[in-house]
N, C-alpha and C positions, 0 to 999 in steps of 0.2 A: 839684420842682423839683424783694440786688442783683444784677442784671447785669447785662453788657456790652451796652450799647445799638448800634443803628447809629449814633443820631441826634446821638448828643452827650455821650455821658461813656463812664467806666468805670465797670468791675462797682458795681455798691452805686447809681447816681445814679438819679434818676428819669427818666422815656423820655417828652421834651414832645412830640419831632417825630412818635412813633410814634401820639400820644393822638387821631390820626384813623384810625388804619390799624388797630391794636392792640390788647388787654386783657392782654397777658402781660407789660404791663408794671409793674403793681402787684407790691409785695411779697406773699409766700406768707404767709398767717395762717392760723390753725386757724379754723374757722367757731364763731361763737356765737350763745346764742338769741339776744341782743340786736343784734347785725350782718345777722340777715337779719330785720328790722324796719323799718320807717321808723318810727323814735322821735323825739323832739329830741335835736337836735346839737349845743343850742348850752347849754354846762356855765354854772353863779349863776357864776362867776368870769370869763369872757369875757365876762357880759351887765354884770355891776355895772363893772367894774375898766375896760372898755372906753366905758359912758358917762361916768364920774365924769372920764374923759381927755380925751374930746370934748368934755363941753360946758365944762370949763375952756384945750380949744385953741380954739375958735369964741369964747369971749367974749372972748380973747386979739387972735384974727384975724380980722378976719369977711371973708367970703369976697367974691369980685368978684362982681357982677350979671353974667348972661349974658344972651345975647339968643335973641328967642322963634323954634325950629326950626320946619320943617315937620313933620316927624314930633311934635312936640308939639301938634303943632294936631288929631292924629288922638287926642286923651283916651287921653293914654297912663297918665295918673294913673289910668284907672279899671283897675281889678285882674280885673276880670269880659271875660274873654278868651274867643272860640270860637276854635275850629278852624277856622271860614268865615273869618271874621277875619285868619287867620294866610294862608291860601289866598290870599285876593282882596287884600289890601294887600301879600304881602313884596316884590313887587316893582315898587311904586308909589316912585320915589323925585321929591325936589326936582329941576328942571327947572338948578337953580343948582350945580351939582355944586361949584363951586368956594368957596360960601360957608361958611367956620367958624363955628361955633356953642360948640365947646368953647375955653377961652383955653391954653389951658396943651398946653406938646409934647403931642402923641399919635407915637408907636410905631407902626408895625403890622408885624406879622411874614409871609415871604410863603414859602411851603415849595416845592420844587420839585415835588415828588407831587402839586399842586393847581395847575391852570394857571389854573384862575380866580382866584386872587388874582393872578396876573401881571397880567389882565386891568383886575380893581379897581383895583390900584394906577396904572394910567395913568389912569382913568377918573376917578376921587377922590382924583388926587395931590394936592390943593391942603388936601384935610380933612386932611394930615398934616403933621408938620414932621420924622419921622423915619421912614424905608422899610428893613426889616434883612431881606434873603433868605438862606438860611439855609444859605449855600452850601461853608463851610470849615471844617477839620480841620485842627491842629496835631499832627502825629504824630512819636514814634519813630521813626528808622529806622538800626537798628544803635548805632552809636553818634552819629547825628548827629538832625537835626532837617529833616523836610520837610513845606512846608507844601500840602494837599491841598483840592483843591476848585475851581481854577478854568474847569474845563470842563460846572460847573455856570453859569458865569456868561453868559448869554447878552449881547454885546456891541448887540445889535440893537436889543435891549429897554430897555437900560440907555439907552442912547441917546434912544429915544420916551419914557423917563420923565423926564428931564431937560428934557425937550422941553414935558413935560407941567404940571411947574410946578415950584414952588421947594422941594418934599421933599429933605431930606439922604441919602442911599446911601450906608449904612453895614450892609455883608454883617455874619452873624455867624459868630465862630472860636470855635469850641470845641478847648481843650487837652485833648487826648485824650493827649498825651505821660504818659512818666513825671514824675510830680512831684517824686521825689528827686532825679532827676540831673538834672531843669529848675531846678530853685529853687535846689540845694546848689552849681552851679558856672555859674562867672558865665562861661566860654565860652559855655554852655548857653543861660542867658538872655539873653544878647545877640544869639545865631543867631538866636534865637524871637522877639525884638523886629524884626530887621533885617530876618528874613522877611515880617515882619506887614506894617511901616512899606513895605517896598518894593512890598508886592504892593499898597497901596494907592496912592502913587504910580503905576505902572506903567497901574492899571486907571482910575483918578480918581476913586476914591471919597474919602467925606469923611470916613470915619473904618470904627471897628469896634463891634459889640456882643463882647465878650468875655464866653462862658461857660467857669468853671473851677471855684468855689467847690465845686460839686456832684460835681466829678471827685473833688477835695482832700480834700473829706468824706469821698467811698466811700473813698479809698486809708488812711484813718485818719490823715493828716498833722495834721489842726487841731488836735489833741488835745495836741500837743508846741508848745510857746509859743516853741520856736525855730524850727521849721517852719513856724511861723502866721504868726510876722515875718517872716521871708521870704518867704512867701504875699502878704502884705501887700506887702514892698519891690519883689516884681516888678510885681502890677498898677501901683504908683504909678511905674517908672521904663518903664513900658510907655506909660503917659498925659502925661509929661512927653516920652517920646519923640515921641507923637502930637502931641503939643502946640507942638512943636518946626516939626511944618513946616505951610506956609501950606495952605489948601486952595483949592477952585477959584471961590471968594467970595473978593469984594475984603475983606479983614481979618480972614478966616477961620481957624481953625484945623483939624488935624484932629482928629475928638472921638472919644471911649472913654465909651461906653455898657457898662454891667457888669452882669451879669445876678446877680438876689438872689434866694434861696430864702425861704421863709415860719418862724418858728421853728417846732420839728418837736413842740412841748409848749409848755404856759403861761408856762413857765417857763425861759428860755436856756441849750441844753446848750452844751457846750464849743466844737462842730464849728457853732454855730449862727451865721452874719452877724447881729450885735447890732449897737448905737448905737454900741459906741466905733469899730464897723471900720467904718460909716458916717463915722465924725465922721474919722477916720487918713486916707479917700481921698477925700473930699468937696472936696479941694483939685485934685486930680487927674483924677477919675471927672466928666463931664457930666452926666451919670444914672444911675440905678440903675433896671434891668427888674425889680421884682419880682412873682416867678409867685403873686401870690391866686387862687389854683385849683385844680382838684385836691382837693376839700376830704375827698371821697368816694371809695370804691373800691367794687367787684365785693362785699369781705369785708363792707362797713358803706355797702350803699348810701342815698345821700341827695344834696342838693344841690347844685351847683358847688362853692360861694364863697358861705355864710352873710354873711350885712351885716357880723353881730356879728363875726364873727369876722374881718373883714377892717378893724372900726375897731379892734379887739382888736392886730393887728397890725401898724396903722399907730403907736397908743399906744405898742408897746413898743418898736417902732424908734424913735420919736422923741421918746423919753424921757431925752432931755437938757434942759442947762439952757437956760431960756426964749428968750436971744437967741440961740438957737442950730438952737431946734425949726424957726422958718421958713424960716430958709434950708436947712434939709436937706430941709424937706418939697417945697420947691420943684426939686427933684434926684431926686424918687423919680418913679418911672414906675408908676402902679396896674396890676398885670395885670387884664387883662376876658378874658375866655373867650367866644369866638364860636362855640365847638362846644358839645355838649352833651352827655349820657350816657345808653346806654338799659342799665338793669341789672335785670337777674333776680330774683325776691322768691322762687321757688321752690327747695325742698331737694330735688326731684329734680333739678333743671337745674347744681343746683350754684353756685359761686362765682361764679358768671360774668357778664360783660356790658362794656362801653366806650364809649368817644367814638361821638357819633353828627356827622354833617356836616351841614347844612342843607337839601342836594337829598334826603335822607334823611329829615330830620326830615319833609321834607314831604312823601313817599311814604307817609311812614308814617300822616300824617295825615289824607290821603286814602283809603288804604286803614280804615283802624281809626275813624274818626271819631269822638276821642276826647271827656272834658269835660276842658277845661282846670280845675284849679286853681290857688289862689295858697297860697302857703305864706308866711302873715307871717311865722315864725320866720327864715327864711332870707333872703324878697325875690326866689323863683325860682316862675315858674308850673311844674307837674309835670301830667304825667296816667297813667292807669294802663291797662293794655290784655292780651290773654291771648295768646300766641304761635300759630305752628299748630301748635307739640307741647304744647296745652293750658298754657303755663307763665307766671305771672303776673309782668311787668315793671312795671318805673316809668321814663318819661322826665325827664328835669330838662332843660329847652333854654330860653337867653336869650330876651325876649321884650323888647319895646320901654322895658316898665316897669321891668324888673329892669336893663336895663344903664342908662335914665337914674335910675335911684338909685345905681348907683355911681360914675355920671359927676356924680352933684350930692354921692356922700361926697366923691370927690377932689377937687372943686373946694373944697368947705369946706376941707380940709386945706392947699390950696394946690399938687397934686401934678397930673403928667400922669398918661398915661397910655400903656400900652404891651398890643396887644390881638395874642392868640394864637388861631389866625390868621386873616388879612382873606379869604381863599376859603373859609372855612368857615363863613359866618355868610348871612343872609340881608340882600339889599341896603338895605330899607330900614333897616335898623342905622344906616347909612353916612348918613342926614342928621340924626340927634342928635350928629352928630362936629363 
């Protein structure tokens, strides 16, 4: 969720937009025997600490009954997956493109670099309640503030998605400014606000995803508790400002969707989004996008998004008190990961490997005609395959079963969800939504 990214932060942040394009965007480690292994990832303290939470939030809550998809009727329960399989069904979709099967907001993210999710999103506007293209930059400039990105927006398109159903369009702004002189002077944050609020007015969107937290982190501001409160006081007079005016639904407002990182250990460091900064804007914020993904890198290849470690991190965000836990859980947005990862097991090849895309995954699976495995530890099918500079990979890529288990953790929790991103996955995904 360092360095200077295009996509979305500064130095220090993690590089989401690049995680189809890229692999330089992981931190620099030293290699270890244990990181060029596929070991278990998932540590006795995530596995005990994370069920002992769940099953006292479920006997708490119990979750809604959903109703039976089409892609469920394809035995997605069973874990015994080919590669023919993947071939001849990803692009069998429902006939009813407009029917929901998940209850709770879905997200989806749509990148400029990907035109096919332009495409999806008109197509399967109706499977979402929230559409965020990823199209702005809040920057420096001198001493002022200009806000960058609208000749990403194509008006054409915005238009046939509206057209297309009742999805909210809410681009997302990443604060790429300086955080001292945005947060420290209130001329500063009001430019930044007025900019935001106008450009949404102007274009008709219905609001924003705001990413900043991860800027906040690289620059080392969280760590000073008077810089954190004022971290804090601008997102919430930033969501009061949105809040303020109507949008283009009768008794609508505009909303501020806030993008969350994952805690970065077991244990909450200083710079970490905990429960109380959930609980301080929960007043304010519509949702929260948080990135469960990423679990793995190039240095310590393995899995997307282990199960355990994403009810792991549901528990510790929503580790307040009990009349408190549901309604926050109803505000978080679960990340799912619609790309995948093909990384190098090899110490000749080196550290190396990254995001794989769907049209990809499935060249590759064409070509290598792999065996699928399932990895209970995780909940992710994987297969292994030799390069043509002889050098041994592993794939980890979403399959039908691994995203409807995280679409059935979220729904026990009560939470949406928010999927990164809709052109990189394969389309039958799109009728478990």
């Amino acid at each position: 969720m360092g360095k200077k990214r295009e996509r979305r932060s500064a130095p220090g942040s993690g590089n989401r937009d690049n995680r189809a394009e890229s692999s330089t965007r992981r931190d620099n480690q030293g290699e270890s025997a244990s990181g060029r292994k596929l070991v278990p990832f998932l540590v006795l303290f995530f596995i005990a600490s994370s069920t002992i939470s769940v099953i006292v939030y479920r006997f708490k809550y119990p979750p809604k009954h959903s109703r039976d998809s089409d892609a469920y009727q394809q035995d997605i329960g069973n874990s015994d997956l080919s590669y023919r399989d993947v071939l001849t069904e990803n692009s069998k979709v429902s006939e009813n493109t407009s029917r929901r099967h998940y209850d709770y907001p879905v997200l989806g993210y749509i990148t400029p670099w990907n035109s096919k999710g332009y495409e999806l999103a008109k197509r399967f506007n109706s499977k979402f309640t929230h559409l965020s293209p990823v199209w702005y930059e809040l920057k420096s400039q001198q001493t002022s503030l200009v806000l960058e990105g609208r000749h990403n927006a194509d008006t054409g398109w915005i238009s046939e998605l509206k057209n297309a159903g009742d999805a909210l369009l809410l681009p997302r702004v990443v604060l790429e400014a300086s955080p001292v002189e945005l947060l420290t002077k209130k001329k500063q944050r009001n430019k930044a606000i007025n900019l935001i609020v106008t450009e949404c007015k102007e274009m008709g969107y219905d609001g924003i995803v705001l990413e900043s937290w991860s800027i906040w982190r690289a620059y080392g501001i969280l760590h000073e508790p008077s810089m954190r409160n004022l971290a804090l006081q601008f997102i919430k007079q930033l969501g009061e400002a949105l809040h303020s005016v109507s949008g283009r639904k009768i008794e609508q407002q505009l909303q501020l969707i806030y993008v969350i990182g994952p805690p970065s250990s077991k244990k909450l460091q200083e710079h970490d989004f905990g429960p109380k900064d959930l609980e301080i804007l929960s007043e304010v914020v519509d949702g929260f996008s948080l990135m469960t993904y990423d679990f793995s890198s190039p240095h310590n290849p393995g899995p997307n998004a282990p199960l355990k470690w994403i009810q792991f991190i549901l528990s510790l965000l929503l580790s307040t008190p009990d009349h408190r836990a549901k309604s926050l859980a109803n505000k978080i947005l679960l990340g799912i990961n619609f790309y995948g990862n093909d990384f190098s097991l090899s110490r000749a090849a080196g550290s190396e490997g990254g995001p794989i895309l769907g049209r990809d995954y499935l060249s590759l699976l064409e070509k290598q005609r792999p065996v699928l495995q399932w990895d209970e530890n995780s909940g992710e099918h994987f297969f292994f395959y030799v390069d043509d500079d002889g050098h041994k990979r592993v794939v980890f890529y979403p399959s039908l079963k691994s995203i409807s288990l995280r679409l059935e953790e979220a729904r026990l929790w009560g939470c949406g969800i928010s999927i990164w991103e809709i052109g990189q996955g394969l389309d039958y995904f799109f009728d478990l939504l």
